[in-house]
Rosetta silent file (secondary structure, phi, psi, omega in degrees, C-alpha in Angstrom):
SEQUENCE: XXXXXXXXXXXXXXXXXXXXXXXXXXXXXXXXXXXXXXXXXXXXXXXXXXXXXXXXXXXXXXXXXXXXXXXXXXXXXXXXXXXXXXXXXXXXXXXXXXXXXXXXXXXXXXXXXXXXXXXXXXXXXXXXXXXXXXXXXXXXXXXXXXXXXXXXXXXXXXXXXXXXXXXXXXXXXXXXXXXXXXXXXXXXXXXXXXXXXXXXXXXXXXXXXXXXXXXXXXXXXXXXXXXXXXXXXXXXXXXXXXXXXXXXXXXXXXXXXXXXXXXXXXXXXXXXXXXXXXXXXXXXXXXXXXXXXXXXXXXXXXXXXXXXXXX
SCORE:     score description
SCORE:     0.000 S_00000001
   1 L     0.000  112.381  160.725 -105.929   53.548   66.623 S_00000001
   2 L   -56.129 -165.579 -160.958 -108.327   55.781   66.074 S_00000001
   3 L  -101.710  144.364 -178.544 -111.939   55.871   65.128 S_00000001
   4 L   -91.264  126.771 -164.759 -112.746   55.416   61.533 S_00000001
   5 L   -62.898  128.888 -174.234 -115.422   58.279   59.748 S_00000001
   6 L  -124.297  165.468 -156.755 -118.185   56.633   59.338 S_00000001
   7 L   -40.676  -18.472  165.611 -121.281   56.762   56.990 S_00000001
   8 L   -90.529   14.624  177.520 -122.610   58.760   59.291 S_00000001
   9 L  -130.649  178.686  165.528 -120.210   62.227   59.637 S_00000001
  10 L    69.852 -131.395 -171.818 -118.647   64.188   57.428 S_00000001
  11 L  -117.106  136.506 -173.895 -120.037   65.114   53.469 S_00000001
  12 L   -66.504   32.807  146.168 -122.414   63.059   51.400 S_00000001
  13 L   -81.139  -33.505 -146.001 -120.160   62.278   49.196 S_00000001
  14 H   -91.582  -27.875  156.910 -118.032   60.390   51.739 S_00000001
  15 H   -51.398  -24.893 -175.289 -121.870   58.671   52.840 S_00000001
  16 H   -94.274  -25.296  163.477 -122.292   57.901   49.646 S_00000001
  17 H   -53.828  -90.066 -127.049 -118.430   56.739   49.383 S_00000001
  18 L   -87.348  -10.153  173.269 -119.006   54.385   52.620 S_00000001
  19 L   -99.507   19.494  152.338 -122.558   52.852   51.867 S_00000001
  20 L  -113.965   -9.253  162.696 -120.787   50.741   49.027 S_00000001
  21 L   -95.428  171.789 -155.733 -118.484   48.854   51.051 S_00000001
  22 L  -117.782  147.767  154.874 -119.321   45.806   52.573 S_00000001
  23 H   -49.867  -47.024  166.870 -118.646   43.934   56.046 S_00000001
  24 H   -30.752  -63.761  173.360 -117.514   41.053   53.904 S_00000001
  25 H   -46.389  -43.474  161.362 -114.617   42.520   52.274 S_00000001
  26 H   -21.541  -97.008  179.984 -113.556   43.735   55.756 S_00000001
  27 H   -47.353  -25.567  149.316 -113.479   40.544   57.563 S_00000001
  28 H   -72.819  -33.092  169.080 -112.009   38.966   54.422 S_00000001
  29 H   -71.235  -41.715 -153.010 -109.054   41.336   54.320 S_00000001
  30 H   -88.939  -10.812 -164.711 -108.803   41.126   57.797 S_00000001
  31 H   -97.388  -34.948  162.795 -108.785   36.965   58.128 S_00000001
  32 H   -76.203  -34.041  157.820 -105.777   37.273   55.189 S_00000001
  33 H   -30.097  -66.362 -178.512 -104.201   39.542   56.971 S_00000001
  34 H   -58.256  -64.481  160.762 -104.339   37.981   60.157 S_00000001
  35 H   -38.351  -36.179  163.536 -103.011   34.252   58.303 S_00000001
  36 H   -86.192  -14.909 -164.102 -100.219   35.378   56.512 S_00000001
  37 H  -100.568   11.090  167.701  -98.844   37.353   59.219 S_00000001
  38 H   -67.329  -87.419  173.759  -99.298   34.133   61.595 S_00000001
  39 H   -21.062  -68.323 -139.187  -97.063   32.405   58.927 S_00000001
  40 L   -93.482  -70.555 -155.841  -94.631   35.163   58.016 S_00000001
  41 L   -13.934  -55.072  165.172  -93.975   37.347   61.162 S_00000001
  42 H   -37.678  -32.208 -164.572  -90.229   35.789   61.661 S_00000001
  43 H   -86.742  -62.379 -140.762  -89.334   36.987   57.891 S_00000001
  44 H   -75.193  -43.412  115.623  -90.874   40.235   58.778 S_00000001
  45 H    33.010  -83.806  153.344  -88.730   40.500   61.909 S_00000001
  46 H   -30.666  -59.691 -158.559  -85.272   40.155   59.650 S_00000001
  47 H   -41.805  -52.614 -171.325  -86.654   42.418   57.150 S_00000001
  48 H   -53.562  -44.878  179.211  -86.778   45.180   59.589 S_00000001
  49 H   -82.483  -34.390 -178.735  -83.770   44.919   61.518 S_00000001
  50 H   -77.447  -17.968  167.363  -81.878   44.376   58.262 S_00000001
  51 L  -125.340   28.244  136.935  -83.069   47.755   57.420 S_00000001
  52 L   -76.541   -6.351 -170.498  -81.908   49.845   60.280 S_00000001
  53 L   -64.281  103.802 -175.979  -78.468   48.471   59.697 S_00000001
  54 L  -126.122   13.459 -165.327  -76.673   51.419   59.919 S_00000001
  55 L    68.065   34.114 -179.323  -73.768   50.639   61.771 S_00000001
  56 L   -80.630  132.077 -174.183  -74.644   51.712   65.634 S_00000001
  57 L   -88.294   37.881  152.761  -72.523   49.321   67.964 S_00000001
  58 L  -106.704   -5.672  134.816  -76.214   48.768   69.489 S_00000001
  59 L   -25.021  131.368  132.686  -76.878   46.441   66.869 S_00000001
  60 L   -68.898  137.049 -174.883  -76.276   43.096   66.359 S_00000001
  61 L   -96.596  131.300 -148.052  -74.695   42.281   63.509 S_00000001
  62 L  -109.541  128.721 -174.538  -76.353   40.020   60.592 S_00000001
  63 L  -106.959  -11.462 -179.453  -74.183   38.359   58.132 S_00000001
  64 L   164.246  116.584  179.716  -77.335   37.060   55.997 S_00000001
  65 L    14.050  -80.877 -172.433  -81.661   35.832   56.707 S_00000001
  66 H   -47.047  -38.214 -176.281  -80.676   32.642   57.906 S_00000001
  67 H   -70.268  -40.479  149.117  -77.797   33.647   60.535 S_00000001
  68 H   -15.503  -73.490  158.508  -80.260   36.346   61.538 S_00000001
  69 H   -17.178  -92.577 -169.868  -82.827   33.522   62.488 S_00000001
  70 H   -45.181  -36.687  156.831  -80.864   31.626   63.841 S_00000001
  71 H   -27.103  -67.177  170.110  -79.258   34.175   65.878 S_00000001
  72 H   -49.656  -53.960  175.074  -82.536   35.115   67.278 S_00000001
  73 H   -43.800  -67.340 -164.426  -83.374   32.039   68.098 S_00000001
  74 H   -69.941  -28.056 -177.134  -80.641   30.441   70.120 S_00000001
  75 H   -66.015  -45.493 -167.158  -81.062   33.846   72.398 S_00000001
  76 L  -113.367  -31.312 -179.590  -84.146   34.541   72.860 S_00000001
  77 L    92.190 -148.619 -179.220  -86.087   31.247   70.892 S_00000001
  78 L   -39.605  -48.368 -157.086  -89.388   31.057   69.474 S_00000001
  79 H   -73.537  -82.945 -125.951  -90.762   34.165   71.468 S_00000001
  80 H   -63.576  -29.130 -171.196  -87.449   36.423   70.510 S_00000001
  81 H   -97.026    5.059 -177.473  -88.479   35.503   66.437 S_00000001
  82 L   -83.454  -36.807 -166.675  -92.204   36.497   67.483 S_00000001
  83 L   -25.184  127.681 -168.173  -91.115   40.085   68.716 S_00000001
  84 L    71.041    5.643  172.596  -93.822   42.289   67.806 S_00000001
  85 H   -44.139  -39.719 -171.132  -96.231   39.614   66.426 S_00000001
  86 H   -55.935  -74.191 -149.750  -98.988   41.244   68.953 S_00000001
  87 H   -70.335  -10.237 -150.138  -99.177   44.840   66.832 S_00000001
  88 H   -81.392  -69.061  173.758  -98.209   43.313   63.520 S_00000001
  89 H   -31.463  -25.784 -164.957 -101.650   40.952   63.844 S_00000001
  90 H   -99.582  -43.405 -169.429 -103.538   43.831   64.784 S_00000001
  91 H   -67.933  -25.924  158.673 -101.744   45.791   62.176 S_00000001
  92 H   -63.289  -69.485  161.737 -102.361   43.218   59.390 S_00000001
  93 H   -30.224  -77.574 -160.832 -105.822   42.501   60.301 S_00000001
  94 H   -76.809  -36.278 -163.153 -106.979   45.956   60.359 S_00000001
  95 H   -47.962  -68.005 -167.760 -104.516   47.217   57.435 S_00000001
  96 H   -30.276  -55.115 -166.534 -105.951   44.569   55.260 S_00000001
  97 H   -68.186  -64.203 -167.215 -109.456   44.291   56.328 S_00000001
  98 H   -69.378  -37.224  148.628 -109.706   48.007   56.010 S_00000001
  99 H     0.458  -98.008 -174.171 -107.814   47.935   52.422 S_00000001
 100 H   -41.302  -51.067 -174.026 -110.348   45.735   51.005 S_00000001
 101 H   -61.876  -31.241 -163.152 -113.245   48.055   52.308 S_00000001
 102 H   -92.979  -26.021 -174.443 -112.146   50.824   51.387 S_00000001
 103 H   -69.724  -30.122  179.030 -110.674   49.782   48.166 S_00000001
 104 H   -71.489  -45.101 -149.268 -114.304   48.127   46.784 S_00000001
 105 H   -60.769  -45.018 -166.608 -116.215   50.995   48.699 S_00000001
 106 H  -102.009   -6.489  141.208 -114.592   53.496   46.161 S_00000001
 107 H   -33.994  -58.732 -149.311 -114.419   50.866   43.121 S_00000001
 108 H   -79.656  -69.002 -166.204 -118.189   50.407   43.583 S_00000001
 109 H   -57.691  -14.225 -175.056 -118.367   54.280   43.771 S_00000001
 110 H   -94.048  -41.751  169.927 -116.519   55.493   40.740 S_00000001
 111 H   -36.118  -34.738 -174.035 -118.471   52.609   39.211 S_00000001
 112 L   -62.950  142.627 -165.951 -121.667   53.747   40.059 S_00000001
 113 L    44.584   69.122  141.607 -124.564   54.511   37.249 S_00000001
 114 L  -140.290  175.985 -178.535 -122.161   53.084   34.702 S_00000001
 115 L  -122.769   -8.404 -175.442 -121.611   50.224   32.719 S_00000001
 116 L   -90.395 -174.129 -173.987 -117.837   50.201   31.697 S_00000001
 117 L   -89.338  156.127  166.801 -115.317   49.048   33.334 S_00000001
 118 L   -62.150  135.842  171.161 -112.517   50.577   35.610 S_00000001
 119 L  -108.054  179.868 -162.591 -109.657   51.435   33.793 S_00000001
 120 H   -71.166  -67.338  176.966 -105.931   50.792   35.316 S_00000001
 121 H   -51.158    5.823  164.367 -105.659   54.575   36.413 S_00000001
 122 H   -87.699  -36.658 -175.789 -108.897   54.290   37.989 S_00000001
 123 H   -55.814  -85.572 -177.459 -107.543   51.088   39.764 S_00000001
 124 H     6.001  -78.368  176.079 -104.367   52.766   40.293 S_00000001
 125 H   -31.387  -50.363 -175.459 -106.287   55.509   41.962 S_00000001
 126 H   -86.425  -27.555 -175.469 -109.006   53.632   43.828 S_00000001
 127 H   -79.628  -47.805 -177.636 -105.805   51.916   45.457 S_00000001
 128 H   -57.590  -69.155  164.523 -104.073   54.901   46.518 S_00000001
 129 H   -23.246  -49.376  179.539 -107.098   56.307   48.103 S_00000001
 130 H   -93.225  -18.796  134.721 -107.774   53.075   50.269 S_00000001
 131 H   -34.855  -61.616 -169.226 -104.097   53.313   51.531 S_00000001
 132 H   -45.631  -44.780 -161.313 -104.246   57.115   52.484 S_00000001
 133 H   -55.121  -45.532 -150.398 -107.473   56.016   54.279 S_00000001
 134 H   -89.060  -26.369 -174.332 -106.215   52.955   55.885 S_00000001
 135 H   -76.332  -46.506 -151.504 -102.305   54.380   56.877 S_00000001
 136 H   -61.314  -54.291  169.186 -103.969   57.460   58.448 S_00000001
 137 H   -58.631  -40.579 -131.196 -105.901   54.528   61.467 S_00000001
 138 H  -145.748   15.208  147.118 -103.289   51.959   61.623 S_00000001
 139 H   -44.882  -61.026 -162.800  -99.262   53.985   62.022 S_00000001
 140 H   -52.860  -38.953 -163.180  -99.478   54.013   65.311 S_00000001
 141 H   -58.552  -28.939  173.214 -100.047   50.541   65.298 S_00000001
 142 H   -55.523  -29.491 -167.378  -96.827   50.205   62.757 S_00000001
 143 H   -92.900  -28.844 -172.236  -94.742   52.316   64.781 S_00000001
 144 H   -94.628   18.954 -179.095  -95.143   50.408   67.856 S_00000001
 145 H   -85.467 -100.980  177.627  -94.752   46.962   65.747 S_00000001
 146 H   -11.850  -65.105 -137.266  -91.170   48.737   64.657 S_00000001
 147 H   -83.282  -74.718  165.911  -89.997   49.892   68.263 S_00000001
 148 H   -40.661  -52.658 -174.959  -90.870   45.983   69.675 S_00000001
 149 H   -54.378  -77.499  167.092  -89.277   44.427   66.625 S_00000001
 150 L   -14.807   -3.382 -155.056  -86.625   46.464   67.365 S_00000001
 151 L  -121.773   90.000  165.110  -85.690   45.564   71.263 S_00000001
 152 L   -46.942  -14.318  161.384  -82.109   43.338   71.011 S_00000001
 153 L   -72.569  123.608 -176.512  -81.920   42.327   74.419 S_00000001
 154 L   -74.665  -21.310  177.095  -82.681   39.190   75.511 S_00000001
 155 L   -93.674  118.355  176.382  -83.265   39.718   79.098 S_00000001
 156 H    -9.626  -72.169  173.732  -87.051   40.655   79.736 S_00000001
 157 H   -54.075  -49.508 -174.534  -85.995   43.728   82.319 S_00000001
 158 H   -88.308   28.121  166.519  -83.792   45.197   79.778 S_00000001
 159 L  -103.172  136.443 -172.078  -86.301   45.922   77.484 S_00000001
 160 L   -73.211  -43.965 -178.119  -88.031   49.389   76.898 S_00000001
 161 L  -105.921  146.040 -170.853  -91.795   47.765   75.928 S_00000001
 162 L  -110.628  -23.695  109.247  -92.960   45.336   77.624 S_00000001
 163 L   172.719 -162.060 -150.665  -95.381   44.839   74.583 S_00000001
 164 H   -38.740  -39.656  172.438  -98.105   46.693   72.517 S_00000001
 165 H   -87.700   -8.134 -170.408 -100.081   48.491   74.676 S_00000001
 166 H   -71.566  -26.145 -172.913  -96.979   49.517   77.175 S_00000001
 167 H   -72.382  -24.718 -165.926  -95.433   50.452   73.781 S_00000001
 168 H   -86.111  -32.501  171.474  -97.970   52.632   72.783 S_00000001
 169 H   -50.942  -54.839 -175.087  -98.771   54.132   76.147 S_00000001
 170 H   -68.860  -10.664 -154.888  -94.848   55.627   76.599 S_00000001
 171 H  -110.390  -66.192  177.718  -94.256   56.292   72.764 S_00000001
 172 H   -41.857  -52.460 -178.545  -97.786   58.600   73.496 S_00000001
 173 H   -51.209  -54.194 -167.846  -96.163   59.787   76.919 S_00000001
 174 H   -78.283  -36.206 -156.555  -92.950   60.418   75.795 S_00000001
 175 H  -122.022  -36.887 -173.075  -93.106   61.329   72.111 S_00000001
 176 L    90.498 -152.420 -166.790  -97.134   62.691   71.843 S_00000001
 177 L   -76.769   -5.235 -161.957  -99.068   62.415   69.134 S_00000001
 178 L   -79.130  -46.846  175.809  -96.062   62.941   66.755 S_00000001
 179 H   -32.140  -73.731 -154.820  -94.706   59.577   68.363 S_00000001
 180 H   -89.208   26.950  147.571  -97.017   57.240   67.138 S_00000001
 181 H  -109.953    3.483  168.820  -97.314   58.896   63.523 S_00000001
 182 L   -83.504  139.237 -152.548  -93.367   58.846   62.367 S_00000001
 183 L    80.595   -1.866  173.579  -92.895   57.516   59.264 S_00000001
 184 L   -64.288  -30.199  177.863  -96.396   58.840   57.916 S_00000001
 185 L   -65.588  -84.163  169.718  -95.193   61.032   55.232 S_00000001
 186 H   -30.365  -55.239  164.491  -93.176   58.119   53.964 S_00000001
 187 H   -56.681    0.233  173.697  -95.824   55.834   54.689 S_00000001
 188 H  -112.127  -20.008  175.653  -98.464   57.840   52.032 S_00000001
 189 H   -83.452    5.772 -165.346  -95.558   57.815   49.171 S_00000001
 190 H   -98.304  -11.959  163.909  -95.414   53.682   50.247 S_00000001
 191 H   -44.731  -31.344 -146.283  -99.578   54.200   49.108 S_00000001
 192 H   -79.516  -35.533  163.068  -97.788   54.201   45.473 S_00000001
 193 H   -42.636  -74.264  178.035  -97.183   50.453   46.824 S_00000001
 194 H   -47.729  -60.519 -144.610 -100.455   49.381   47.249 S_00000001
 195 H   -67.392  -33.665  165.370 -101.934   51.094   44.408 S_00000001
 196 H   -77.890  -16.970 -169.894  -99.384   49.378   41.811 S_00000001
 197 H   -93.009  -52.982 -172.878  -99.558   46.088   43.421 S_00000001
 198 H   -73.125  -41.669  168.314 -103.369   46.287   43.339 S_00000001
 199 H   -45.183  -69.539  176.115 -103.519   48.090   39.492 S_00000001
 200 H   -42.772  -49.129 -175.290 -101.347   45.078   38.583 S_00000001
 201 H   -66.768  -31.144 -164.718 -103.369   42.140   40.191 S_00000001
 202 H  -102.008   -3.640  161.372 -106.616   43.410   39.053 S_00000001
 203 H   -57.736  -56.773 -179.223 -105.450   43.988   35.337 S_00000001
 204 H   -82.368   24.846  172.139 -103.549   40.617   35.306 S_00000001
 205 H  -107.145  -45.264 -175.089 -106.705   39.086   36.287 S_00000001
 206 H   -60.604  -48.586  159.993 -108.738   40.511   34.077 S_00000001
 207 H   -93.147   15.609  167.338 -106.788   39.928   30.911 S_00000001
 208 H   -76.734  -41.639 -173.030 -106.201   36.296   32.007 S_00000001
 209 H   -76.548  -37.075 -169.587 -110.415   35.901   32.017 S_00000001
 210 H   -74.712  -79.670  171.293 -110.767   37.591   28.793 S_00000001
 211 H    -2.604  -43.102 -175.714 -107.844   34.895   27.121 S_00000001
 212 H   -90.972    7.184 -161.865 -110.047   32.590   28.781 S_00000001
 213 L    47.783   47.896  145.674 -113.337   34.353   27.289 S_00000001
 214 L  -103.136  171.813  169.915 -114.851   34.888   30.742 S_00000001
 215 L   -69.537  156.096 -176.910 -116.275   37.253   32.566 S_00000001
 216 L   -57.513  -45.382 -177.189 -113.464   39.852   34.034 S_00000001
 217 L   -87.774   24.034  163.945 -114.560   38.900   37.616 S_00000001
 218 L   -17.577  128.850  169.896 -114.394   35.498   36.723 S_00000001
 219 L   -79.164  159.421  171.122 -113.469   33.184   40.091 S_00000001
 220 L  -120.835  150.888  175.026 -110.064   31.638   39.444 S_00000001
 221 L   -45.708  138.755  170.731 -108.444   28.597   41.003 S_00000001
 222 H   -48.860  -21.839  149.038 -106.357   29.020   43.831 S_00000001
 223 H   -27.555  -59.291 -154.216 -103.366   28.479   41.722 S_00000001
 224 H   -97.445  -18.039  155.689 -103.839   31.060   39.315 S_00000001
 225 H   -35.126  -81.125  173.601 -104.636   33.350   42.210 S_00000001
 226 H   -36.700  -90.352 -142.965 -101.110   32.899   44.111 S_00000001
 227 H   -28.739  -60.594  174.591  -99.552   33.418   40.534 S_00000001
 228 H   -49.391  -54.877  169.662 -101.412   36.696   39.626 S_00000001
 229 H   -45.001  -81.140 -176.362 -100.729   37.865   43.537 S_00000001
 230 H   -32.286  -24.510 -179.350  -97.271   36.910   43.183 S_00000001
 231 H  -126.675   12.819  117.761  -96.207   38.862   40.538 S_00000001
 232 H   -47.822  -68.396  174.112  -98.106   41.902   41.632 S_00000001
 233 H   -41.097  -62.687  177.574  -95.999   42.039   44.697 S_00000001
 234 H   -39.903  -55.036 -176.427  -92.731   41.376   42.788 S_00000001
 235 H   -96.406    4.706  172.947  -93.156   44.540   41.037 S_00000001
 236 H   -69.967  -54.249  162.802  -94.913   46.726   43.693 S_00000001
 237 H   -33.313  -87.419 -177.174  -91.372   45.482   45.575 S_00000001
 238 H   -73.378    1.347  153.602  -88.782   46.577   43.290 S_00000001
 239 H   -95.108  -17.389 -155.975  -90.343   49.530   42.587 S_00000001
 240 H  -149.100   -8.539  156.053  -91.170   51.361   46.033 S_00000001
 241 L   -10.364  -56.564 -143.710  -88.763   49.266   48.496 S_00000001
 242 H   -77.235  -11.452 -178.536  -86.438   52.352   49.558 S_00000001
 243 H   -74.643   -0.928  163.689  -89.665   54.406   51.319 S_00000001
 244 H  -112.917    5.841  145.767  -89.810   51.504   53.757 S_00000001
 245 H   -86.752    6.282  172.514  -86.184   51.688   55.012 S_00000001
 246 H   -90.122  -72.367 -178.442  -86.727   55.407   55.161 S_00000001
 247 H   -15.615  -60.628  178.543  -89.920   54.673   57.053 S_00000001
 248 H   -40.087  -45.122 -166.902  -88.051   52.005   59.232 S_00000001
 249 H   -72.181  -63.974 -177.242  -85.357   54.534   60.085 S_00000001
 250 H   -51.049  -77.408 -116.526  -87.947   57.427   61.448 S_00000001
 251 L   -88.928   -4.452 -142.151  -89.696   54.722   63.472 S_00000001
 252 L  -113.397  125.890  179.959  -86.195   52.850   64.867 S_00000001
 253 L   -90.122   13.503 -155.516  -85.785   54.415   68.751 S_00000001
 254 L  -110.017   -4.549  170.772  -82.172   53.536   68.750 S_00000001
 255 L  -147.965 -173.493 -146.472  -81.198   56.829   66.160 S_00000001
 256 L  -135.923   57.492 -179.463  -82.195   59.992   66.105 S_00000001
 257 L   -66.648  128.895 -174.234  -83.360   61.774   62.407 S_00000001
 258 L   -96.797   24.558  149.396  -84.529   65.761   62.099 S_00000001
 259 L   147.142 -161.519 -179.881  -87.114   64.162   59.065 S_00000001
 260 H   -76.542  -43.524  154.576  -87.336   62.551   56.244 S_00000001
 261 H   -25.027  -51.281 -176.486  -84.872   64.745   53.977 S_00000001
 262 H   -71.979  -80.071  177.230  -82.543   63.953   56.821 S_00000001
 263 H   -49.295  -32.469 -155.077  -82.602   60.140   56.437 S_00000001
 264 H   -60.351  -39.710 -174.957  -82.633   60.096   52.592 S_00000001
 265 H   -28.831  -85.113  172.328  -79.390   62.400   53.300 S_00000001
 266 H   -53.491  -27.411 -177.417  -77.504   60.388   56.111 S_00000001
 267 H   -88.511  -27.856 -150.206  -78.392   56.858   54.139 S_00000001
 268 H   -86.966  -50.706  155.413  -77.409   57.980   50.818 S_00000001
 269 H   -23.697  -57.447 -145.569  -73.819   59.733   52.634 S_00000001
 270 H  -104.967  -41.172 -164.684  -73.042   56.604   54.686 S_00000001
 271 H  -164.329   19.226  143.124  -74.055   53.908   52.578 S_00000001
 272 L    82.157 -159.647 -169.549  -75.167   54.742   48.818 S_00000001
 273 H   -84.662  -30.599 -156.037  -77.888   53.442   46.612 S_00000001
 274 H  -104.626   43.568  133.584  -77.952   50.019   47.854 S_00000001
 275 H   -78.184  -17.384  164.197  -78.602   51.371   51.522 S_00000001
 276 H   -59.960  -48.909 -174.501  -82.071   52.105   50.174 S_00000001
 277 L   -93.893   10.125 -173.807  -82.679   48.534   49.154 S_00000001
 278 L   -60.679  133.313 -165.696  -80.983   46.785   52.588 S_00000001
 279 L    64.494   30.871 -165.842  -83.576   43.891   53.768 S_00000001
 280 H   -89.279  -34.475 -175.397  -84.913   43.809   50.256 S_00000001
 281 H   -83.348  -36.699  171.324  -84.403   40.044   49.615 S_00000001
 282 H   -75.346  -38.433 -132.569  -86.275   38.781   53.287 S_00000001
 283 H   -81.960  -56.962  173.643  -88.714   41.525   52.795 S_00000001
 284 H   -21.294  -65.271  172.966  -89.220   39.572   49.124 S_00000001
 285 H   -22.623  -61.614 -169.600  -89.027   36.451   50.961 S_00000001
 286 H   -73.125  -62.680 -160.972  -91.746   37.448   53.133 S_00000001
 287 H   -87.424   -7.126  176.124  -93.836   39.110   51.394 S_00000001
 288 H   -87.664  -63.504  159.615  -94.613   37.330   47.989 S_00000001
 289 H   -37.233  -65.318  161.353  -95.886   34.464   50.005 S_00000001
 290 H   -21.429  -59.078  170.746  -97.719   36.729   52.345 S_00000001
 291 H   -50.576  -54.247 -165.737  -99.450   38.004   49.596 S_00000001
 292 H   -74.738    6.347 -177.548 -100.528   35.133   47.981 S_00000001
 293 H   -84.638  -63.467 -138.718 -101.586   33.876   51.420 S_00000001
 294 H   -73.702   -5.281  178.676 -103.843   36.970   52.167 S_00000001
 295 H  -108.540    5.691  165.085 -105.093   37.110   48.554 S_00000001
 296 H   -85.216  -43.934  161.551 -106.365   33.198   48.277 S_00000001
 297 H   -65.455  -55.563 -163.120 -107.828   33.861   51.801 S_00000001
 298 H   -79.960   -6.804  172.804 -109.660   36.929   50.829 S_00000001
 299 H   -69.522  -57.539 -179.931 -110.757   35.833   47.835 S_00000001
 300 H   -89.760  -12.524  172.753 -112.552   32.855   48.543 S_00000001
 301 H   -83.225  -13.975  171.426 -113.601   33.990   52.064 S_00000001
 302 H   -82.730   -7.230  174.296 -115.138   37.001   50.658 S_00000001
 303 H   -90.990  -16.096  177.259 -117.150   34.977   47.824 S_00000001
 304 H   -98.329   15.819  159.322 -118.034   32.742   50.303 S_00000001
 305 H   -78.862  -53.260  167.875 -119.630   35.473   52.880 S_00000001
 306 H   -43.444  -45.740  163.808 -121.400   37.562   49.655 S_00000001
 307 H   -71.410  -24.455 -174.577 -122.712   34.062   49.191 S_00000001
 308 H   -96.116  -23.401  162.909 -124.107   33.376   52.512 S_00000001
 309 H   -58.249  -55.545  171.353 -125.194   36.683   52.499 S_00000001
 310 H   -61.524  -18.900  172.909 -127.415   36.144   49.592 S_00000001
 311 L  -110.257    0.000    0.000 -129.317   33.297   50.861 S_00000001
């Protein structure tokens, strides 16, 4: 992963961008990050594999989440439903972590020397932005996540990675820099994810505190937290799903695509609209808890650093 521009290169704007976010938010994004994907990682596992299913006889074949599991399980066991746990923590962690900074850092900044409020295309906006930022550091780490997830043997030796850093060193040897960036183009329209998932959460928070006549940054119970998460997600999900089996597909070492054009092509040919949405119900699974894990962790661990900060 590379090094992130910091307050100190590039154009005062982007100094003046990066001296409003805080180490809290960081380390709060990064500690929900890190907790749901602790949790989750098995769901995420399925998701993935259910959406390379393209018919290759180098597959195993999944009749439905659970058989999947299970599958895994009796082969390889606990470790075999872990595969790829190493980048996906690191990939979680930092995605998250770096999210939140960057997502306040330019909140704070479009805010600054005003008094109104953001409005939901500014969220929108402010979302997208702290995606671009955060997919351009943390692919590689995604792609070699994918690749591990990805290795169906059970026996040790007959596996290509050995795990995260072996993956990244050959997918650099072998592939270059181009390696560990496939799936980026897809991964900046999957920004349109965050940025709706985050427009939504901070909207439906906000007119839940005014109904309650509070202030909009009102804290809320952990309750009404999950809920508001949860149904962020839901619709970020069924709207922007099919860019992460095209994403899946560049990154998968077992087929061979000339781009993105090229999967939309070959999936659409072979297997139709609902080849787009394939692993849509674990990725649900997974990820609507996940959320509401990492956004009850970052929530109260970042009011309670901002507080310990202040005193």
């Amino acid at each position: 992963m590379s090094s992130s521009p910091g307050p100190g290169s590039g154009s005062p704007g982007l100094k003046s961008l990066f001296s409003h976010g805080k180490l809290e938010n960081l380390l709060a994004g990064l500690s929900g990050g890190v907790a749901s994907t602790l949790v989750l990682h098995p769901l995420d596992l399925v998701k993935i594999r259910f959406a390379v299913s393209d018919g290759l006889d180098v597959r195993p074949k999944y009749s439905g989440v659970l058989q999947c599991m299970r599958s895994v399980y009796r082969q390889e066991g606990l470790r075999g439903l872990y595969q790829g746990v190493t980048p996906n923590i690191w990939g979680a962690g930092a995605s998250w972590g770096l999210y939140f900074f960057f997502y306040t850092a330019i909140k704070a900044y479009t805010r600054e020397r005003r008094q109104a409020e953001l409005s939901a295309t500014e969220h929108l906006l402010s979302a997208a932005g702290a995606g671009a930022m955060t997919l351009c550091l943390t692919n590689p780490i995604w792609v070699t996540k994918t690749r591990l997830v990805l290795q169906y043997s059970a026996d040790p030796s007959g596996k290509q990675y050995s795990g995260m850093m072996d993956a990244l060193a050959k997918i650099y040897r072998h592939e270059g820099i181009a390696g560990l960036y496939r799936g980026f183009v897809p991964g900046l329209f999957g920004t349109s994810h965050g940025a709706l998932q985050f427009m939504a959460y901070e909207e439906l928070k906000r007119d839940y505190n005014k109904y309650r006549n509070m202030q909009s940054d009102a804290k809320l119970n952990p309750l009404e937290y999950i809920t508001m998460a949860a149904l962020s997600k839901i619709l970020a999900v069924a709207t922007t799903y099919p860019y992460q089996v095209v994403r899946a597909r560049l990154q998968d070492q077992h087929n061979t695509y000339e781009g993105l054009a090229d999967v939309v092509r070959r999936t659409w040919r072979n297997e139709g609209v609902l080849g787009f949405y394939k692993g849509m119900v674990p990725n649900l699974i997974r990820v609507t808890p996940a959320c509401c894990i990492t956004f009850v962790v970052y929530e109260n661990v970042s009011r309670f650093l901002l507080d310990l900060s202040r005193t």
